[in-house]
N, C-alpha and C positions, 0 to 999 in steps of 0.2 A: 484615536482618542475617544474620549466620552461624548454622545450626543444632547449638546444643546440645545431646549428646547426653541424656538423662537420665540422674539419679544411677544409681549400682550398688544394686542390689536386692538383699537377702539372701533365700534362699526354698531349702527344703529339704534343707539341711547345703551350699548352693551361695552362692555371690557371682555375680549375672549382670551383667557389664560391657559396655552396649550403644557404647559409644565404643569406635570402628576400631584397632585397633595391630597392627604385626607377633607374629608367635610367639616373639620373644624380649620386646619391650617389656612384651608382654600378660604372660608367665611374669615378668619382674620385676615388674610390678605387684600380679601373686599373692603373692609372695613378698615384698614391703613392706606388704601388708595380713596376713602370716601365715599365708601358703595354696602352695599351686601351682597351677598350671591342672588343668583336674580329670582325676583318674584314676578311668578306669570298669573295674571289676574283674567287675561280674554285670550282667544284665539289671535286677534291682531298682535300682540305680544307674543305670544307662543310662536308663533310665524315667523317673525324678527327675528326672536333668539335661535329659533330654527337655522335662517339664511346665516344667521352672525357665525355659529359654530360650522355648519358645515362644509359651508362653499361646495355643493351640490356633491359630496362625500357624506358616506355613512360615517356620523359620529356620536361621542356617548358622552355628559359633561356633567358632571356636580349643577345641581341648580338650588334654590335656599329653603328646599320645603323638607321640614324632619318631623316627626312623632316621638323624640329623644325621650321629652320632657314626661310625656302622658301616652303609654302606648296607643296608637289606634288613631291620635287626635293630632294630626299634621298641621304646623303652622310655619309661617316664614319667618326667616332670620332677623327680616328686619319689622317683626312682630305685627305684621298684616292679616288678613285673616284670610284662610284660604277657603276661595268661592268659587273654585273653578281647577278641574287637574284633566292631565291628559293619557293616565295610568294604561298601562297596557294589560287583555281583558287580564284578570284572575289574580293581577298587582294593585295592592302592594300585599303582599303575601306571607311579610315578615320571616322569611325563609332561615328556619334554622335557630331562629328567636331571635336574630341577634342585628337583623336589616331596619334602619331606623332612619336615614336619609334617601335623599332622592336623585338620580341620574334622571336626565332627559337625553333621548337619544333621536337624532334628526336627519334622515334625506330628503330626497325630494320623491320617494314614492311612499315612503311609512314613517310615522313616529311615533314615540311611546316615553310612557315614563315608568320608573321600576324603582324600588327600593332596595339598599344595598348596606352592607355595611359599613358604617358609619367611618371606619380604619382605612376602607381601600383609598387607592393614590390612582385620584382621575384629574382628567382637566378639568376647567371649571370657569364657570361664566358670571362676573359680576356684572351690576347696574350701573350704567356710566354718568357721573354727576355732573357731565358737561365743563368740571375742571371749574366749576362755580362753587362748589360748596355743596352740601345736602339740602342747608336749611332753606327752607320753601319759602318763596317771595310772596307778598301779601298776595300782590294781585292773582297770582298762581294759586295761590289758594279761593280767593274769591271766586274764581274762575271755576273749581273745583264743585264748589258750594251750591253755583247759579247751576250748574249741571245736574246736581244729584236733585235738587227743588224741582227739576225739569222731567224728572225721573230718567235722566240719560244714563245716570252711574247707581249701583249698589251700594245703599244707605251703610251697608258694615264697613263699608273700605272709605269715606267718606268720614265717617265715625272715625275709624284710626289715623286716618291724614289729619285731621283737627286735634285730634289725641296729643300724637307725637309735637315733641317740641322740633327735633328734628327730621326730615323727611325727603326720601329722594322723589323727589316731585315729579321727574320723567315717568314713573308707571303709573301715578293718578290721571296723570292729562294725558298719557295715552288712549284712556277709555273717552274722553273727552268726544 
């Protein structure tokens, strides 16, 4: 018979979804479970998403960062600004003209990110909303606030999380 992927696994403020979809189906499916595809804003994040996908296997996963919009000028799905990537050297390289989203690929000896065509059918990792909702709780945000005044967090991402009406609040108070 045909192989089934297995279910989506919650693990680390992450949704890992091992069944193939393009970068658009994959981002609606984030966003019908209350997520985006994940946005990696520090290395502590990167790390996570890292363990979340591979379970100490080399693996390769849709993650929410594209230059769709504005060749050249990469932003995340769930409209965050990107202030931080993990490109592998010489990527993203726009290979062919035609590579405009972003794969993260993670072991535990190397990882990298690459740009691919936007069509291919990978796995793919959304933001886990904790099954509460997106929408950002005061104090979670004040929390947010008191941090960036402290200079702990990047005044641009601080700027979008006040922006947004709605917001998945696990990758601000990560940096926390």
């Amino acid at each position: 018979g045909s192989f089934d992927p297995p279910e989506p696994y919650h693990v680390g403020g992450f949704v890992v979804h091992m069944e193939r979809k393009t970068f658009h189906d994959a981002e609606d499916t984030c966003v019908a479970g209350g997520g985006h595809l994940a946005a990696i804003h520090d290395f502590d994040t990167l790390e996570a998403a890292g363990r979340a996908i591979s379970n100490g296997a080399f693996a390769t996963f849709w993650i929410g960062l594209s230059d769709e919009d504005n060749d050249g000028e990469f932003v995340w799905t769930d409209g965050s600004p990107s202030i931080f990537d993990d490109y592998y050297e010489g990527e993203p390289n726009n290979y062919g003209g035609i590579e405009h989203c972003t794969t993260m690929s993670w072991d535990d000896e190397s990882h990298g990110w690459n740009d691919l065509d936007c069509g291919s059918e990978m796995p793919f990792v959304c933001m886990d909303d904790g099954g509460g909702g997106v929408r950002c709780r005061f104090e979670e945000l004040m929390a947010t606030v008191a941090a960036a005044m402290a200079g702990a967090i990047d005044l641009t991402l601080l700027l979008f999380a006040l922006r947004a009406t709605t917001c998945c609040c696990t990758g601000v108070l990560r940096l926390l």
